[in-house]
N, C-alpha and C positions, 0 to 999 in steps of 0.2 A: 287145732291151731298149728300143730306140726306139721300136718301135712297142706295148712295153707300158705305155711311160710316157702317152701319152693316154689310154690306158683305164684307167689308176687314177684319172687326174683328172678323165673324165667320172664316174667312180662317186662320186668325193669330191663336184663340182658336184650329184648326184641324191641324194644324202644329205641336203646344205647345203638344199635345196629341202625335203624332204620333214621335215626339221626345221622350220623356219620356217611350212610350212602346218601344222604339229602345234601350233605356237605359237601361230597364227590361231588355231586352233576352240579352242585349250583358254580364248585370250583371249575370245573372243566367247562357250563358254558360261559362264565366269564374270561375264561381264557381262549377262547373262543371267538368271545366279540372282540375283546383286543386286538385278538391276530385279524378280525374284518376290518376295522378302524384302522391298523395299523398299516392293511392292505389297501386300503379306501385314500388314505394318506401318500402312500407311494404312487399311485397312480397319476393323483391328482399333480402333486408334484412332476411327476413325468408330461403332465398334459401341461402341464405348463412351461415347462421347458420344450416339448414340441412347438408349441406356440409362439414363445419366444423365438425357437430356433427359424419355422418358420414366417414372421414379422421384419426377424434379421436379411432373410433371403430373398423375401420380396420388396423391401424398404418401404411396409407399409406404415404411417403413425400410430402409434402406438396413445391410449387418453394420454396421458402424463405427458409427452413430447405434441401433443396435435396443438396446444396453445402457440407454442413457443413455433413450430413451423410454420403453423399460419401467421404469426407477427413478423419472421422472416419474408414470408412470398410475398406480402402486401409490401413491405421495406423494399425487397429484389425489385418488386415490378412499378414502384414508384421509382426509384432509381433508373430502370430502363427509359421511363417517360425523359426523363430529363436531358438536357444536354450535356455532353463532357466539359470539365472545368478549362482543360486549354485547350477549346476551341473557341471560348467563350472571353479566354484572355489573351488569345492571341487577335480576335476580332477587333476585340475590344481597343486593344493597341495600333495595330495598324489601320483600321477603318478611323479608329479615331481619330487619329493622326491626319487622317485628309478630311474629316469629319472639320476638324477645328484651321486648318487652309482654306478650308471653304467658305467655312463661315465669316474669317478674317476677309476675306474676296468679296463678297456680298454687302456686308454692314459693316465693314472697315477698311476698303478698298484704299491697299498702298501702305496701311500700316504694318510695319514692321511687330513682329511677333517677339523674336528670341533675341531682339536687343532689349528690353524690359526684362527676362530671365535673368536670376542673379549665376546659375551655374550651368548656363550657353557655353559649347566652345566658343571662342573667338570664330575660330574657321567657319561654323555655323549661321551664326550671325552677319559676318559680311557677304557669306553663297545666299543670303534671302537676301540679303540688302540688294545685291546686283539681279537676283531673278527678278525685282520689281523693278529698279530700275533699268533693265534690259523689258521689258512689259511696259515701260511708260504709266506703269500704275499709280505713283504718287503727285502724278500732275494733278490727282483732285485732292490729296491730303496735305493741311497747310496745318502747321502743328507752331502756332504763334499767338499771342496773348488774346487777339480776336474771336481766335476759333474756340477759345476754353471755355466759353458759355455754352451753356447744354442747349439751351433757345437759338444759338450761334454756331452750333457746331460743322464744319467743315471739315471733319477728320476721317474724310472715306465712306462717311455715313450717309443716312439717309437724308440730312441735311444740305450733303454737297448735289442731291439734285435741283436739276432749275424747271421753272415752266416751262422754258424756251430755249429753243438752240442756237448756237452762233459758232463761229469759226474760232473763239475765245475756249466757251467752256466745254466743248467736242462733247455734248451730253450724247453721242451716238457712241463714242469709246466708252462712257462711263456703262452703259448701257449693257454692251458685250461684256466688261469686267462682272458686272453684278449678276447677270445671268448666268456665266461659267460659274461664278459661287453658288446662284439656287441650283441646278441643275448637279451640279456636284455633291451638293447634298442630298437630294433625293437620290441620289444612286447610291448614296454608302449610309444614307438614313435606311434604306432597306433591308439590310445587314446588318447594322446596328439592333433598330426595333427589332427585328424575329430573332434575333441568336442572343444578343445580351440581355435583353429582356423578356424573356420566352413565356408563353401563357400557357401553362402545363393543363392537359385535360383534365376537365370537372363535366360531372352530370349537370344535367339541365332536363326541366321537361317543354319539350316541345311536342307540338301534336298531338297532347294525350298520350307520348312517352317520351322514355327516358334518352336524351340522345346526349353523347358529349360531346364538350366543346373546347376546344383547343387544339394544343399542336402536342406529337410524342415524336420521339428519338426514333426510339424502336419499330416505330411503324414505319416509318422513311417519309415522314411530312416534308422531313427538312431538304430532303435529296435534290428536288429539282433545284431551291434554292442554292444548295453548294456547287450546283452544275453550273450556274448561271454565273455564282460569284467569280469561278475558276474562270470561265471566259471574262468576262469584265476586270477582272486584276491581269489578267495576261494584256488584253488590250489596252489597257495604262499601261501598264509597263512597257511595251512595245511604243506607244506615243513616245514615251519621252527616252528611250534607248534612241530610238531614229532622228531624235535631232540633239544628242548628247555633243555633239562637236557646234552647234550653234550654243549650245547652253553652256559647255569649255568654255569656248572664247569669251562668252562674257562671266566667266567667273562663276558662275554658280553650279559646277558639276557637284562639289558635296552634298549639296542639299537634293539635288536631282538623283545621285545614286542611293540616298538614305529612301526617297519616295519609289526608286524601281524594287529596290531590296525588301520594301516595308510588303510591294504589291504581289512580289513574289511570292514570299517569306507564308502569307495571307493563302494564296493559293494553294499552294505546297500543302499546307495542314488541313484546306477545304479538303482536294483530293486522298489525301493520307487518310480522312476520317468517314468519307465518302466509302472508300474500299473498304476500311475495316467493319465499318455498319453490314455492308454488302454480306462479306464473305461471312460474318457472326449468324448474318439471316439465315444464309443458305446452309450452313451446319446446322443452326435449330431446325432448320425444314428436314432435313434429312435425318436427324434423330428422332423427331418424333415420327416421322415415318415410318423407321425401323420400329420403332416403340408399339405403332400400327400394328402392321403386316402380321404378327403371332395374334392378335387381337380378333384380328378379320377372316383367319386361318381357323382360328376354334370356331368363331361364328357359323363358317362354309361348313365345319363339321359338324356341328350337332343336328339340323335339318337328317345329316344319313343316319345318325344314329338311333332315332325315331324307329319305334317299332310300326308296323304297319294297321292302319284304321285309327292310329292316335291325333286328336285333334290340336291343333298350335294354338295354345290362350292369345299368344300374342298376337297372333294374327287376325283372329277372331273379336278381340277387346278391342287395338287400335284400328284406327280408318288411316287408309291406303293414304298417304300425302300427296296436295294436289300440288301439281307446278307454280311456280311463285312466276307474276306475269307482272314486272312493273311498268309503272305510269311513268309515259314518254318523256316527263318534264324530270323524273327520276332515276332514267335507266343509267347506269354505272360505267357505260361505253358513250355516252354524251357529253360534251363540254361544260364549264362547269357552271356557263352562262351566257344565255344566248344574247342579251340584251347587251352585257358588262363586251361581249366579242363584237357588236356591230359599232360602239359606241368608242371603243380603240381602234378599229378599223377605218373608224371616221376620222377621228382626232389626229389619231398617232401617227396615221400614211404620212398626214401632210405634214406633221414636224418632221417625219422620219426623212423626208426628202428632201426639205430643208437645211436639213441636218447634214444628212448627207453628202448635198452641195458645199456646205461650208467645211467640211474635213477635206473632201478630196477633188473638190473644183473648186476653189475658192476665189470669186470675183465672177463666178459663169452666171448669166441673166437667167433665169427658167420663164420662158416666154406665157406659158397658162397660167402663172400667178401675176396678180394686180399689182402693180406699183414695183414689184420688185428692185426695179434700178432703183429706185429711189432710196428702199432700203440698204442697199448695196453702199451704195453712195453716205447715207448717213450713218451707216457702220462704219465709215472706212475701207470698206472692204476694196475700193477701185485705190488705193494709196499704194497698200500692198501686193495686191492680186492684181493690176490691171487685165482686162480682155483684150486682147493680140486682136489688132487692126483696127483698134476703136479711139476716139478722140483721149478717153481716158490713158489710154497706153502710150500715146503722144508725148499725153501733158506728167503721167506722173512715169511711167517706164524707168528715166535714170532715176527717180530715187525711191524706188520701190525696196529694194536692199536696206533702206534704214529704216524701213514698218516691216521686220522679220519679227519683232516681241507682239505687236499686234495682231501679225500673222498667229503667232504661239494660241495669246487667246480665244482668236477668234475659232480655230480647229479644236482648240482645247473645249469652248463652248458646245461645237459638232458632235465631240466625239461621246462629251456626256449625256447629249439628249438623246442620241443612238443610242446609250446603254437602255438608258429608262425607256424606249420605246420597244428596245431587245424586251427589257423586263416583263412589260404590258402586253405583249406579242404573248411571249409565252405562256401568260397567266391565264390568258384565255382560250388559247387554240392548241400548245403544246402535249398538253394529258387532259385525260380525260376525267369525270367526275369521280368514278370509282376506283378502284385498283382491282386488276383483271387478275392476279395472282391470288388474291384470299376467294376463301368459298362465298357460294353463293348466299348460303344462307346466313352469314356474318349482317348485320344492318350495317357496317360500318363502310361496307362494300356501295352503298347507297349514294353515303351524301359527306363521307367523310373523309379519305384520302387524295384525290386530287383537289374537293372544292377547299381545305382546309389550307393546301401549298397556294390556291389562289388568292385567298384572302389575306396570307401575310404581305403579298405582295401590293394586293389591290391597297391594302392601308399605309402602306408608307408612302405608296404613288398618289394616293390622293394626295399625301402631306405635301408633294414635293408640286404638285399641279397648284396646290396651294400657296406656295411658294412664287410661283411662277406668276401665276394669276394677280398675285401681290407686287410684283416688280414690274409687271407688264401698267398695271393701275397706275405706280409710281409713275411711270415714264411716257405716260400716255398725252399728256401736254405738251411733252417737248417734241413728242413725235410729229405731233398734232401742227408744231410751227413750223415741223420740215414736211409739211406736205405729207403724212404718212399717218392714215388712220388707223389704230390698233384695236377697234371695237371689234371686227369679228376675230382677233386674236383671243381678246377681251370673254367674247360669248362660247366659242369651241373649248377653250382651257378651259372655264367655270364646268359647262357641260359634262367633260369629263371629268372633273373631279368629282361632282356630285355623284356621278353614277357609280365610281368605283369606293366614294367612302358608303355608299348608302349597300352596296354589296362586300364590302371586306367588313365593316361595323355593325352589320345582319346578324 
């Protein structure tokens, strides 16, 4: 027993030991995965600040930020589509402005506007009162207890026309007043509709895709149009600057310098907003170009850095791209309608020459149109204008001096059917379908930037062909008893109208 009591307590000591060194290792390797963990830890943190560091340096989105930048780009580039706010109230003002002159000229011929204003200048008020009566306009507005039935009315309206003509009711003067009003508004109804009431692009499927429709800022739908305004407000203006000492004398220069200021005023902000579009383009064009060029730089290198007998996935997976060959009725260097260009060619020549005549020959016979004198004569036009050596010139010569307000409207009639014929001209032969500046492979290059500036136009000129066609109908009885038939007037206006709302409303 004594001598087995030391050898239980050498085996209890080699126990106590070999516990203890189990305790080491198991301490040291947990101190050990700590310091991996701990190292595992630092890293990742470091890779994550690389990452960070570089997301900072490329401005790439980051998850957390890509919601928020994509509800930005869609906001930015809706934005872009739109029109600026004062371009939009500056139109608004000055167009309107002859917008509602016009309309008073038309289906109120002679009445007075800004004496019913309760907070008209004075001075305001009697410069219109004497533009109409220097115009001989209220000879058809009779404003007395007769004319106050709407079934009666005689107040410049469509009332005060007759079936038939006499030397009483000059329905050949009423005629030119109400035309200078339709004809006025088709030209500043075209400006109006596209800028104040703008149809911002939307998808649509047509042909089995997706194409839009509307007009944008950004892409420059609007350019031609403000090209065209800038001339047409200069040319008012200039009308009534050059006979500013006929319209002194009879008192109505305030109201003539508020309508050259208005046309100005109008222009100025076309061309100011025109340039600034312009030059916005051409920086984005050149930024993202630069944006390019490193892009296209790495491309051209990687091909060299190819080891040799390495085959290209890419090249090998995708097929070669064939050339895009469009259908002639589609190509983006074509006008934007062939049909919509012969059918203004027909139409518009012969107003345009018309027209013509009456701005800047007024009282000249044009011997290939039918009946002409006869026209002449029932406008008026031989009172004020006589033709030098003609029996007319005789009889009315000395008092041609007091039909200069007649004169006014009858040029002022001229010079608005030139614009809208200006307008019509352009819409169809000026640009081409496409825009030669974007790439090819854009679809928009197709059938959307020039045919898009045609169709604001082609719609408001239907409106104002409408117009016409409507006032030509009215006065076709009276014409009828001066010997003067307005049916093929009647058939060419309709014509084209039809053809340009069935291609602007396409």
């Amino acid at each position: 027993a004594e001598a087995a009591l030391p050898l239980a307590l050498t085996q209890q000591v080699e126990n106590a030991g070999v516990g203890s060194s189990k305790k080491k290792d198991l301490s040291s390797l947990s101190s050990d995965e700590a310091a991996a963990k701990e190292s595992d830890k630092n890293e990742d943190a470091t890779k994550q600040d690389d990452e960070a560091y570089d997301n900072a340096k490329s401005n790439k989105p980051t998850a957390a930020t890509s919601n928020g930048i994509a509800h930005s780009s869609s906001s930015s580039s809706a934005v872009q589509h739109l029109l600026p706010l004062p371009l939009v109230l500056i139109t608004l003002l000055c167009s309107g402005l002859f917008w509602v002159m016009s309309f008073r000229d038309a289906f109120a011929t002679g009445q007075p506007l800004l004496l019913n204003l309760r907070f008209t200048p004075p001075i305001l008020a009697q410069a219109e009162l004497s533009l109409l009566e220097h115009t001989k306009s209220q000879k058809w507005y009779h404003d007395d207890d007769t004319s106050k039935a709407y079934w009666k009315s005689s107040r410049g309206g469509l009332g005060s026309i007759r079936p038939y003509t006499s030397d009483d009711n000059d329905m050949g003067g009423l005629f030119v007043r109400k035309m200078a009003g339709v004809a006025a508004m088709g030209y500043h109804t075209t400006k109006l509709w596209s800028i104040v009431f703008q149809s911002a692009p939307m998808p649509a499927i047509e042909e089995g895709g997706i194409k839009m429709r509307g007009a944008s800022w950004s892409i420059g739908h609007y350019d031609p149009l403000l090209t065209l305004g800038i001339l047409g407000n200069l040319c008012v203006a200039a009308f009534y600057m050059m006979r500013i000492e006929e319209l002194r004398s009879a008192g109505a220069e305030p109201l003539v310098a508020i309508l050259v200021m208005a046309s100005l005023i109008e222009a100025l902000v076309f061309g100011a907003y025109l340039m600034s579009r312009r030059l916005s383009r051409k920086k984005t064009k050149n930024v993202v170009g630069k944006q390019q060029q490193p892009q296209q730089q790495q491309q051209q290198k990687r091909p060299a850095q190819k080891k040799k007998g390495s085959k290209d996935e890419n090249s090998s997976s995708s097929p070669v791209p064939a050339t895009q060959e469009y259908n002639p009725q589609e190509d983006p260097n074509s006008i934007p309608s062939r049909i919509a260009l012969r059918t203004v060619l027909i139409v518009s020549s012969i107003i345009a020459v018309i027209s013509i005549r009456d701005l800047f020959f007024a009282g000249s016979i044009i011997s290939f149109i039918p009946r002409d004198d006869i026209y002449l004569e029932w406008t008026g036009a031989f009172f004020h204008s006589p033709p030098p050596d003609t029996v007319e010139a005789d009889e009315y010569g000395l008092e041609s001096p007091l039909y200069t307000g007649d004169k006014l409207v009858s040029q002022l009639l001229g010079m608005y059917l030139v614009l809208g014929c200006l307008l019509k001209f352009a819409s169809v032969g000026a640009w081409s379908k496409g825009n030669r500046s974007m790439e090819p492979e854009s679809p928009e290059n197709v059938d959307r930037h020039g045919v898009v500036s045609s169709k604001m136009i082609w719609k408001a000129q239907a409106f104002g062909d409408m117009l016409l066609l409507f006032m030509l109908r009215m006065f076709a009885p009276a014409a009828k008893s001066a010997s003067l038939d307005l049916r093929w007037h009647l058939m060419t206006v309709a014509y084209e109208m039809i053809i340009l709302g069935l291609y602007g409303f396409h």
